[in-house]
C-alpha positions as CSV (number, residue, x, y, z in Angstrom):
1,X,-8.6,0.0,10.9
2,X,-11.7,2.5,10.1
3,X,-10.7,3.4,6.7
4,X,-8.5,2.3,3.8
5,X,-7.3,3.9,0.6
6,X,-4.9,2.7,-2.6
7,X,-3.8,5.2,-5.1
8,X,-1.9,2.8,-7.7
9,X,0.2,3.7,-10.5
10,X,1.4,1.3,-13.3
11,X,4.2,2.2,-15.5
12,X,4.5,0.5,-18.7
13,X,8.0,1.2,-20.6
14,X,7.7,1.3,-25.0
15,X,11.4,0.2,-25.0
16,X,11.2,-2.7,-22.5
17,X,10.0,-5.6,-24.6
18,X,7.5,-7.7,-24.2
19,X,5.2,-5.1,-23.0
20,X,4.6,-5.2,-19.8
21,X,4.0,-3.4,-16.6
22,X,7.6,-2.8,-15.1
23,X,6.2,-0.9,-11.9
24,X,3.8,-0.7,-9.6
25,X,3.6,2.2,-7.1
26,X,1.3,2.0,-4.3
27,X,0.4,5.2,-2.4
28,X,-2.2,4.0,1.1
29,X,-4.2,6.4,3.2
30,X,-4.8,4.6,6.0
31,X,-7.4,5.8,9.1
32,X,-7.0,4.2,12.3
33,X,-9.0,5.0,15.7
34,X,-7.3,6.7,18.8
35,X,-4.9,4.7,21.0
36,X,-3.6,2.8,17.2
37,X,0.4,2.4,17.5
38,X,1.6,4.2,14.1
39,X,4.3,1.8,14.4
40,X,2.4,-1.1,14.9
41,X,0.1,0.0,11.5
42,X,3.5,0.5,9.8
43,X,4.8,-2.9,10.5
44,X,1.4,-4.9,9.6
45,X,1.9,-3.2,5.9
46,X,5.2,-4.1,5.9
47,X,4.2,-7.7,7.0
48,X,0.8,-7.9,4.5
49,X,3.0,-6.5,1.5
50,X,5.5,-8.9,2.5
51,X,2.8,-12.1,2.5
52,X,0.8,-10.7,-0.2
53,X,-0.3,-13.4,-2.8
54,X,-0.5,-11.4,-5.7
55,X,2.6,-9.0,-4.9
56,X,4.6,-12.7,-4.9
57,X,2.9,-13.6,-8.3
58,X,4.6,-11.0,-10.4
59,X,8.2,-10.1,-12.0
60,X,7.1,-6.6,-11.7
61,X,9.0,-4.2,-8.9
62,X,6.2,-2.8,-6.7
63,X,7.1,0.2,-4.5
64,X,4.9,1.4,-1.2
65,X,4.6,4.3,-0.6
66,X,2.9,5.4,2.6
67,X,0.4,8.7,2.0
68,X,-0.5,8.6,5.9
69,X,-1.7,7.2,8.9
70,X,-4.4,8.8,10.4
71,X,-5.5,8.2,14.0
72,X,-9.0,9.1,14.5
73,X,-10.5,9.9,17.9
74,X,-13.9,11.0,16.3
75,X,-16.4,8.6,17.5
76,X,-18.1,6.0,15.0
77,X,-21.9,6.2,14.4
């Protein structure tokens, strides 16, 4: 992976007692160098999402929602 990003979006509801967070959306930008399976970088989010610690520590829903993959053949300095 050369590059990671995570546009997250909360929504709390007024009616939906006690207050709380009762989504999560999480947009990722991910950058990846030439010769990266899309697939493969789809299945490790799946997998990481799947395992993550703090995603199994909440009630809350939590939707992913993939921005892009990017594969990168531009060389690395």
């Amino acid at each position: 992976m050369l590059h990671y990003e995570d546009e997250a979006v909360g929504v709390m509801s007024d009616n939906d007692l006690p207050m709380r967070l009762t989504s999560i959306s999480l947009r990722k930008t991910i950058r990846v160098a030439a010769g990266t399976s899309v697939d493969r970088v789809k299945h490790l989010v799946k997998v990481a999402h799947r395992e993550c610690y703090i995603a199994n520590s909440l009630r809350t829903e939590i939707v992913i929602t993939p921005n892009g993959i990017i594969v990168d053949d531009s060389s690395i300095i």
